[in-house]
LODO-790456 format. One record per residue (C-alpha): x negated, y, z negated; chain; residue in three letters; residue number from 1. Coordinates in Angstrom, 3 decimals. Layout:
N
X; Y; Z; A; ALA; NUM
...
% end
This chain:
346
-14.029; -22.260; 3.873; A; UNK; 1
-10.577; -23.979; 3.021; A; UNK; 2
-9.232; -22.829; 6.324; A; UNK; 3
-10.860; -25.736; 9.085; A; UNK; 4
-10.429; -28.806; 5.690; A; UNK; 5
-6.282; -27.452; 5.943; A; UNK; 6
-6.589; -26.799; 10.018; A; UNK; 7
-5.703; -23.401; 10.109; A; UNK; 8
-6.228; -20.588; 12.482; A; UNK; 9
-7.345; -17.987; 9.953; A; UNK; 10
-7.264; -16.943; 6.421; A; UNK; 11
-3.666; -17.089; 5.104; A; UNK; 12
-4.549; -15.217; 1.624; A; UNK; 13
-6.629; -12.180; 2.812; A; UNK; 14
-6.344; -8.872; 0.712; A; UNK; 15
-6.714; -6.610; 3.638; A; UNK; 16
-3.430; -5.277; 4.548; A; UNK; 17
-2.436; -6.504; 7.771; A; UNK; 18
1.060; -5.720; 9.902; A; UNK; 19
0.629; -9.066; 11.611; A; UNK; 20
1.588; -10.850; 8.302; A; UNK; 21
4.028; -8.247; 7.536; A; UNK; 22
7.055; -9.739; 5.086; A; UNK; 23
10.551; -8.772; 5.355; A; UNK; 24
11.920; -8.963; 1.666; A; UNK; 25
14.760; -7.244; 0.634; A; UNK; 26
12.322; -4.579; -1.120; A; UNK; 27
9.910; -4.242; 2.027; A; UNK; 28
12.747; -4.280; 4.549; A; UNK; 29
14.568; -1.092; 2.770; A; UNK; 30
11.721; 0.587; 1.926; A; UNK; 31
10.769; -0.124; 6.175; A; UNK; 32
14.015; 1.248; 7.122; A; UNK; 33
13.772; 4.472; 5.088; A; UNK; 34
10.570; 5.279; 6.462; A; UNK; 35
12.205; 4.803; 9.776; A; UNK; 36
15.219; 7.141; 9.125; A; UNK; 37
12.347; 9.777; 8.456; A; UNK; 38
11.088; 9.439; 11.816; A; UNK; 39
14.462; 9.489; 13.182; A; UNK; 40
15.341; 12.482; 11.546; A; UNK; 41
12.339; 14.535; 11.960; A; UNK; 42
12.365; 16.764; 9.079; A; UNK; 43
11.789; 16.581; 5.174; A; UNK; 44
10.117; 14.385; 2.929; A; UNK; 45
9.982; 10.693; 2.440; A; UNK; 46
8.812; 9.337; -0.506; A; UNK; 47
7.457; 5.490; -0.903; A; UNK; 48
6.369; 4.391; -4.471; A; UNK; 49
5.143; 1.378; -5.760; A; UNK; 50
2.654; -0.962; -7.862; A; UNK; 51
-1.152; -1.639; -6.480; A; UNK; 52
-0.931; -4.163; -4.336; A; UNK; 53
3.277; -4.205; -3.553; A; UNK; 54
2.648; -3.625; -0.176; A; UNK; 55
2.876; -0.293; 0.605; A; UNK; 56
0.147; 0.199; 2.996; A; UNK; 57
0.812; -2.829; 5.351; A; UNK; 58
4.235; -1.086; 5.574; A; UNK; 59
2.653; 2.132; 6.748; A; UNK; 60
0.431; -0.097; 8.920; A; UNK; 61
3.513; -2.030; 10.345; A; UNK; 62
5.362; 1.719; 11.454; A; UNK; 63
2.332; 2.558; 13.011; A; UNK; 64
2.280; -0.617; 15.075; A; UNK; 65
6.009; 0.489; 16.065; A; UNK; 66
5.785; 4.729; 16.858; A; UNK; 67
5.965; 5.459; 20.031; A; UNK; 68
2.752; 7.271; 20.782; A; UNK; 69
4.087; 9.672; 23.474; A; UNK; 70
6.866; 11.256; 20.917; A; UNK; 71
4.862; 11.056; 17.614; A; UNK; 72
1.297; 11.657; 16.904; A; UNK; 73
0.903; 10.283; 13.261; A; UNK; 74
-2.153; 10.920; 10.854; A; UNK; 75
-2.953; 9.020; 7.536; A; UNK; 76
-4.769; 10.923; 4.969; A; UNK; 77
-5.680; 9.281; 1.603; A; UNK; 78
-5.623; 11.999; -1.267; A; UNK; 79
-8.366; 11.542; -4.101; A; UNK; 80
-7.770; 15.160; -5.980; A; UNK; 81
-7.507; 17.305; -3.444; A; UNK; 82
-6.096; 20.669; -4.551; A; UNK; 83
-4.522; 23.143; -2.546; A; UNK; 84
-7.135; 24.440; 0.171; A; UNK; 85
-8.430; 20.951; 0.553; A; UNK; 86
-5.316; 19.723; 1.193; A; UNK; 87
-5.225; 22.428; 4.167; A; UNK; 88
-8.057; 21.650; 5.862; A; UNK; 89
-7.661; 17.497; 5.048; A; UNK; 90
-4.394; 17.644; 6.869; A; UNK; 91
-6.373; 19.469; 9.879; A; UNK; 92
-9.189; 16.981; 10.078; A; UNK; 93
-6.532; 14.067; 9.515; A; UNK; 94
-5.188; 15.328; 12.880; A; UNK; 95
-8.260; 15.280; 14.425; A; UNK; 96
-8.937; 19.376; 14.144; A; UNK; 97
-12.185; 20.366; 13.262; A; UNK; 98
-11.186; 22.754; 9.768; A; UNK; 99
-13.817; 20.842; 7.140; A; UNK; 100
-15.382; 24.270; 6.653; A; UNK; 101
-13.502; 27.005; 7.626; A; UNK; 102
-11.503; 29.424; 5.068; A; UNK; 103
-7.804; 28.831; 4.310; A; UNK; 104
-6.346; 31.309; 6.623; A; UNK; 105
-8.299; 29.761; 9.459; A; UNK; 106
-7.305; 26.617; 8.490; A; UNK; 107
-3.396; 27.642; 8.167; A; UNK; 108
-3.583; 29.177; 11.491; A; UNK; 109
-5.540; 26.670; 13.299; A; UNK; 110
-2.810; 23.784; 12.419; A; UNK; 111
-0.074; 25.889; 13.169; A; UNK; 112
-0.991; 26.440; 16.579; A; UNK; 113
-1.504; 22.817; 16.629; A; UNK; 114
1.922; 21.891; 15.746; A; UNK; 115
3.228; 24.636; 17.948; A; UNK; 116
1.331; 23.325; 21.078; A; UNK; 117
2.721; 19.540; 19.842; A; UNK; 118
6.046; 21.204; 19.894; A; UNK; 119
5.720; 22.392; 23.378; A; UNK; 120
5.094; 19.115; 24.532; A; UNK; 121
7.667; 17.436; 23.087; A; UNK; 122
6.220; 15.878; 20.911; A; UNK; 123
6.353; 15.309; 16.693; A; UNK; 124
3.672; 15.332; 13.963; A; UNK; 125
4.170; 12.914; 11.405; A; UNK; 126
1.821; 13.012; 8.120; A; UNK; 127
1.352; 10.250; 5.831; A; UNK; 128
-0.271; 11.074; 2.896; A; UNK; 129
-1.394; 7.670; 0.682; A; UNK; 130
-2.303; 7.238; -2.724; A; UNK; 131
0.069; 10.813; -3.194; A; UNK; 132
0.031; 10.359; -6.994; A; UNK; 133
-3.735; 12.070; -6.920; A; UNK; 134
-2.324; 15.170; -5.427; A; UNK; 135
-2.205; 18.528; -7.924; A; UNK; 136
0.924; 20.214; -8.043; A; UNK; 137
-0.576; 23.115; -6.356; A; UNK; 138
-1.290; 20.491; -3.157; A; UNK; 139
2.418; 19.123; -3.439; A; UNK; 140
3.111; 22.571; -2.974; A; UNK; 141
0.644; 23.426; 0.297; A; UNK; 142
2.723; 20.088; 1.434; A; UNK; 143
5.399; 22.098; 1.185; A; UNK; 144
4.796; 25.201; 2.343; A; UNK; 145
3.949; 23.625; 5.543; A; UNK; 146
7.115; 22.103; 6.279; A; UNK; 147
8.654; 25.854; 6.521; A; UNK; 148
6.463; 25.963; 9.570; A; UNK; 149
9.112; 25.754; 12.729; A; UNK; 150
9.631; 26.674; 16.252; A; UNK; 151
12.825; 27.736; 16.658; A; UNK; 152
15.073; 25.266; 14.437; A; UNK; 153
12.610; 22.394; 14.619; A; UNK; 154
10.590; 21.543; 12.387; A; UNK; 155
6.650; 20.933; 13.419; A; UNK; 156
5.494; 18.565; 10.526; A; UNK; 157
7.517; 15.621; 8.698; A; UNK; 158
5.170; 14.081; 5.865; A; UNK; 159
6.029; 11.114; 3.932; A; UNK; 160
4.825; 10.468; 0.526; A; UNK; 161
3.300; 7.168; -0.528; A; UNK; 162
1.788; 6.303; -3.895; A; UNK; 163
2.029; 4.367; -7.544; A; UNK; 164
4.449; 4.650; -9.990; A; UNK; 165
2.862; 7.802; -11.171; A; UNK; 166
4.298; 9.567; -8.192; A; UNK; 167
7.752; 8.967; -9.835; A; UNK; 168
7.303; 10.634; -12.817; A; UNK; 169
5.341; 14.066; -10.913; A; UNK; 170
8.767; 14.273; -9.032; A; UNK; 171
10.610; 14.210; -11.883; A; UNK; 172
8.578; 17.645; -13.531; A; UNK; 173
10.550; 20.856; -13.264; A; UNK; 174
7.695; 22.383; -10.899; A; UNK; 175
8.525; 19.758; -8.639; A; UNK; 176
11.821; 20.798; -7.984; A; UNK; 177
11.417; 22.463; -4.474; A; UNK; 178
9.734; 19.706; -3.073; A; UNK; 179
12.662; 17.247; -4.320; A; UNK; 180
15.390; 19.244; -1.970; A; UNK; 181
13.153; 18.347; 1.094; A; UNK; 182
13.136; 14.322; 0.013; A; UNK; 183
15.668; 13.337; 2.603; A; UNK; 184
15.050; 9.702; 0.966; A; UNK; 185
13.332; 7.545; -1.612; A; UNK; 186
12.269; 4.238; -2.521; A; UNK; 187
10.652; 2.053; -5.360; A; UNK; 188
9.350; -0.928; -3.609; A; UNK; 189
9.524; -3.649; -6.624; A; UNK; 190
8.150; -7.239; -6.715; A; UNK; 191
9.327; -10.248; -4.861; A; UNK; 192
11.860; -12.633; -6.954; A; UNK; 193
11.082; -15.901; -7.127; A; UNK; 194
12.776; -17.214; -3.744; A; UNK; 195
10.943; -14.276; -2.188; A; UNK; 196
7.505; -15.622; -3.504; A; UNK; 197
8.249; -19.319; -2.367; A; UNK; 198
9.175; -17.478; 0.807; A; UNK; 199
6.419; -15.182; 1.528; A; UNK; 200
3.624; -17.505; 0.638; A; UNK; 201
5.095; -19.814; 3.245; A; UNK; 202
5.472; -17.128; 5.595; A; UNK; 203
1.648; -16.489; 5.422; A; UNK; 204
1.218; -19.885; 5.841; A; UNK; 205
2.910; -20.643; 9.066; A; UNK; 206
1.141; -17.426; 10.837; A; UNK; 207
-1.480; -19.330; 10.776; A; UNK; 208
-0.711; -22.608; 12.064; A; UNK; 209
0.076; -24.386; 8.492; A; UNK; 210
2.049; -27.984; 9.074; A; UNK; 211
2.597; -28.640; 5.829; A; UNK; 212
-1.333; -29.496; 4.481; A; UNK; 213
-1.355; -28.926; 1.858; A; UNK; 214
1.910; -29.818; 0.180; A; UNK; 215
3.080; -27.642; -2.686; A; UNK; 216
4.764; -29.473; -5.649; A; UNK; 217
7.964; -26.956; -5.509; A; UNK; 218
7.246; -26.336; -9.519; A; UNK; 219
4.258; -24.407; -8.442; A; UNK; 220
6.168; -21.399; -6.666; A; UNK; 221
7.641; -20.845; -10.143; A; UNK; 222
4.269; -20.914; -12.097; A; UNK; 223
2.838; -18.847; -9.073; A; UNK; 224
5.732; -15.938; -9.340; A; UNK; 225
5.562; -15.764; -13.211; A; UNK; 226
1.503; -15.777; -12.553; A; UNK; 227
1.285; -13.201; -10.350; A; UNK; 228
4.688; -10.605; -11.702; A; UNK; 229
5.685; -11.036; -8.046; A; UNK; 230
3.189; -8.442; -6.569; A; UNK; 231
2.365; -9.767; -3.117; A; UNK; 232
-1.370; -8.662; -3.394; A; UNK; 233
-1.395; -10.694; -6.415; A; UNK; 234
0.034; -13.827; -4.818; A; UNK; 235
-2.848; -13.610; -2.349; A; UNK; 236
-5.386; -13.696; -4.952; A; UNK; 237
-4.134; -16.327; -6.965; A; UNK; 238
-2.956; -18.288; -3.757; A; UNK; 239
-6.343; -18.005; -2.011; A; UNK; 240
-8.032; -19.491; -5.320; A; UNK; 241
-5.643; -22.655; -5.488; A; UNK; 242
-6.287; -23.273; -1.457; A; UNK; 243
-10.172; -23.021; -2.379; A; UNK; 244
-9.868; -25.287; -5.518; A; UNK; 245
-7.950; -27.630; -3.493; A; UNK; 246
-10.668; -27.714; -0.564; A; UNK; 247
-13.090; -28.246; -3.432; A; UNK; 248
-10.958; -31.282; -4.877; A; UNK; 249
-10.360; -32.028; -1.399; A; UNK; 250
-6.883; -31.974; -2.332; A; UNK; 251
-3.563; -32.350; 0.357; A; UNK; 252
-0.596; -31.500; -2.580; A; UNK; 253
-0.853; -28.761; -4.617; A; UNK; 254
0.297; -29.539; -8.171; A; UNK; 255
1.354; -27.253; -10.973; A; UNK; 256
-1.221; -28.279; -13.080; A; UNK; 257
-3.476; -26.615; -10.378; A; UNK; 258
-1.591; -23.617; -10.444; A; UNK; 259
-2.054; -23.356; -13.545; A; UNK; 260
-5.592; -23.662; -13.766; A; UNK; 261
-6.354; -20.908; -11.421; A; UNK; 262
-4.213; -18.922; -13.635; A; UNK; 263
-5.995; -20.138; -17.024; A; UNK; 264
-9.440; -19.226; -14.689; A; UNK; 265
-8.281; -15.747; -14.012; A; UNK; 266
-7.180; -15.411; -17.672; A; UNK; 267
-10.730; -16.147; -18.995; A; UNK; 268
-12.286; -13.985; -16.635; A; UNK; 269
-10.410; -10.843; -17.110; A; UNK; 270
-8.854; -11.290; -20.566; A; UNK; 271
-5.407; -12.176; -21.957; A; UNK; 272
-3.243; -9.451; -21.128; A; UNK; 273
-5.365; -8.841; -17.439; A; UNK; 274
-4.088; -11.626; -15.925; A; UNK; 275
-2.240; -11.453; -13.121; A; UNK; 276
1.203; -10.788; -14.075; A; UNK; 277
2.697; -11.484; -17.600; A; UNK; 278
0.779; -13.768; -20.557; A; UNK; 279
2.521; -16.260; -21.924; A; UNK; 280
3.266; -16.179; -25.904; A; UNK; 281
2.182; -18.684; -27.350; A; UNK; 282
3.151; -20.554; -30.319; A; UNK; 283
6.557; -19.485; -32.276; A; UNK; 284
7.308; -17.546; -35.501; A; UNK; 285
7.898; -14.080; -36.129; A; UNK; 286
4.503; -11.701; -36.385; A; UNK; 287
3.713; -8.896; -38.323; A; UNK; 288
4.482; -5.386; -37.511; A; UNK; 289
0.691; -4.580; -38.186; A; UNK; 290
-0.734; -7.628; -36.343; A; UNK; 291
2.050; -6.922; -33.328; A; UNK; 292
0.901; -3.411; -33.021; A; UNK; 293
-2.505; -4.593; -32.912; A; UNK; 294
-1.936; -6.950; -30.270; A; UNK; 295
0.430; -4.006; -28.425; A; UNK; 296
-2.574; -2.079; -28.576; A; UNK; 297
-4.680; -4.417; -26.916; A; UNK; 298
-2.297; -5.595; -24.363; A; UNK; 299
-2.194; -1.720; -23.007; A; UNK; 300
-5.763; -1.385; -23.358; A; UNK; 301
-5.846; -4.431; -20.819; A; UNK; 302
-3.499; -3.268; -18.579; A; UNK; 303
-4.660; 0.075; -18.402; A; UNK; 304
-8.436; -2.118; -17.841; A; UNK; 305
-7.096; -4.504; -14.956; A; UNK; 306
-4.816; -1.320; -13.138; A; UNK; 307
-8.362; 0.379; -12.989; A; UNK; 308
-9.628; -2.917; -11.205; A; UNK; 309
-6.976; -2.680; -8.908; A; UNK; 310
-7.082; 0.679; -7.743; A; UNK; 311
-10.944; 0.573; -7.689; A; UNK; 312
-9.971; -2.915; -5.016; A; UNK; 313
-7.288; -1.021; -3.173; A; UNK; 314
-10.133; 2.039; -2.698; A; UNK; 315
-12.362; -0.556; -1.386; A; UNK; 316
-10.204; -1.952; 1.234; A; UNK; 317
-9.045; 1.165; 2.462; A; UNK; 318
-12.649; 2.214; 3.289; A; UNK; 319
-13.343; -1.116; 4.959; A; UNK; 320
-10.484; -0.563; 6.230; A; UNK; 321
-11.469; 2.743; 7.988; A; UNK; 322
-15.455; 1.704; 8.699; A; UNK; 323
-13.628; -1.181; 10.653; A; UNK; 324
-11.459; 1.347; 12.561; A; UNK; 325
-14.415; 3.358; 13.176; A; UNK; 326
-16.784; 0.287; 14.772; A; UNK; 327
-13.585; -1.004; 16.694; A; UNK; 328
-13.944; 3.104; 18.545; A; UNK; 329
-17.965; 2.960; 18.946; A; UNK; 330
-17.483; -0.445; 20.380; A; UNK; 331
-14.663; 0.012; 22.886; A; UNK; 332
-14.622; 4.075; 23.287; A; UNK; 333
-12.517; 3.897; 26.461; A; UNK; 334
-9.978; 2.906; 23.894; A; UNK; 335
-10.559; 5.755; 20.992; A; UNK; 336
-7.413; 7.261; 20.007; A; UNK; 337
-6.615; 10.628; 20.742; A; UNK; 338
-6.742; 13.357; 17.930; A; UNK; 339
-4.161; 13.318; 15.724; A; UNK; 340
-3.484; 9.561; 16.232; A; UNK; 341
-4.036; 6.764; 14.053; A; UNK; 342
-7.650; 5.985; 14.155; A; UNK; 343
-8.680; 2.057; 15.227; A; UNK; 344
-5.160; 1.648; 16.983; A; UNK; 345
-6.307; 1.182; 21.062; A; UNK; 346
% end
């Protein structure tokens, strides 16, 4: 709606991961370059963590864009609870093998041969497995297992771990241990700082076509940081509100006050401690321990409330995501990727 009032070529604030807005921070441009050591190197684990909505997926997005599709032949597979023969025949059908109902030996053997025959043609299978922190340890370990698979000293499979916080602490277990001497690399991708957030939102911005209408007050980047904990999903949402409110006010600067108004909006609608990054305190004085566990209590009841919301959105886009993929391939079939690469990329 906002986007013809403000002139703009397209929607500036959209949630749906996309490479073509990718942002360099210092965070996203590490995390970027470890994921391209792993391809480099061709062997072991990588391992990408991170908060909903930090960006993880429009990094995976953005290698995609960038592998070089005779070498590598890359498949994405999001894990909801998949134990150990699921995982088998998941990894199979994410490369485009038809496994969903065979038996586990089948399975094992049929994306062997695959790799093998990859191998011969040298060429590399990379595996991304998303959302990673749903995997059961005895799927970690399938993961594992199939890395030992090799012709002669190469290895036929690299995989690279992506997934929440969560993911973190599952590496840390003892039964984990195996799989943490094939992490050739790590990273936590954290939230942007404040100069990051000024930066990215103008980023966004100027990808499509902004001039300067509307003019942000520079107090708001503050407000919209501290609003938002610095999580670049978050920005959107908050960001996409104030351009909306300020098509609605028919607005051309951006004040703080309006800032934080969407913020005070998001507040009601979700609760206190569900907004989109830290609450406020209020008032001054020193509170009870009783009344400060209380509101402890709540606050992590929140949390744990709005991180529900979030992963229930990031779900959602995903499978948009995907049914958009899959329309792009009915539509233009003389494009449809081959098996075993990314789906939706012709």
């Amino acid at each position: 709606m906002y986007e013809s009032f403000y002139r703009l070529t397209g929607k500036p604030f959209q949630l749906n991961p996309d490479p073509a807005f990718f942002f360099g921070s210092r965070g996203h441009k590490r995390a970027f370059a470890y994921l391209q050591y792993g391809v480099y190197q061709n062997e072991g684990f990588i391992v990408i963590t991170g908060e909903v909505g930090a960006g993880k997926t429009t990094l995976v997005r953005s290698l995609f864009e960038q592998l070089d599709r005779e070498k590598v032949v890359a498949a994405q597979l999001v894990s909801t609870q998949l134990d150990a023969d699921d995982m088998l025949r998941a990894v199979g059908v994410a490369f485009g093998l038809p496994l969903k109902s065979v038996s586990k030996a089948i399975a094992l053997g049929s994306l062997e041969a695959f790799l093998c025959q990859l191998a011969m043609e040298n060429k590399r299978a990379l595996l991304i497995v998303d959302e990673a922190q749903n995997l059961t340890p005895r799927a970690i370990e399938e993961l594992r297992m199939l890395s030992n698979f090799l012709l002669g000293d190469q290895a036929l499979l690299q995989s690279f771990l992506i997934g929440q916080p969560e993911l973190r602490i599952m590496m840390q277990g003892p039964a984990m241990q195996p799989l943490r001497q094939r992490v050739i690399a790590s990273y936590h991708l954290g939230p942007l700082d404040e100069a990051e957030t000024r930066a990215y939102i103008e980023h966004r911005l100027r990808h499509v076509g902004w001039t300067g209408d509307p003019a942000f007050d520079p107090a708001c980047f503050a407000l919209i940081h501290s609003g938002s904990g610095g999580i670049p999903r978050r920005i959107n949402t908050l960001c996409n509100r104030l351009m909306l409110a300020g098509f609605l006010g028919e607005k051309h600067l951006l004040e703080p006050s309006d800032v934080q108004s969407i913020v005070r909006e998001i507040r009601e609608e979700l609760g206190p401690e569900a907004t989109l990054g830290p609450a406020p305190v209020a008032g001054g004085g020193e509170a009870s321990t009783e009344v400060s566990g209380t509101i402890a209590g709540d606050a992590a009841a929140w949390r744990a409330h709005f991180r529900r919301i979030e992963e229930r959105l990031d779900r959602l886009e995903k499978t948009v995501g995907a049914a958009v993929d899959l329309l792009h391939r009915l539509l233009h079939p003389e494009k449809a990727s081959k098996p075993g690469s990314p789906a939706g990329r012709g």
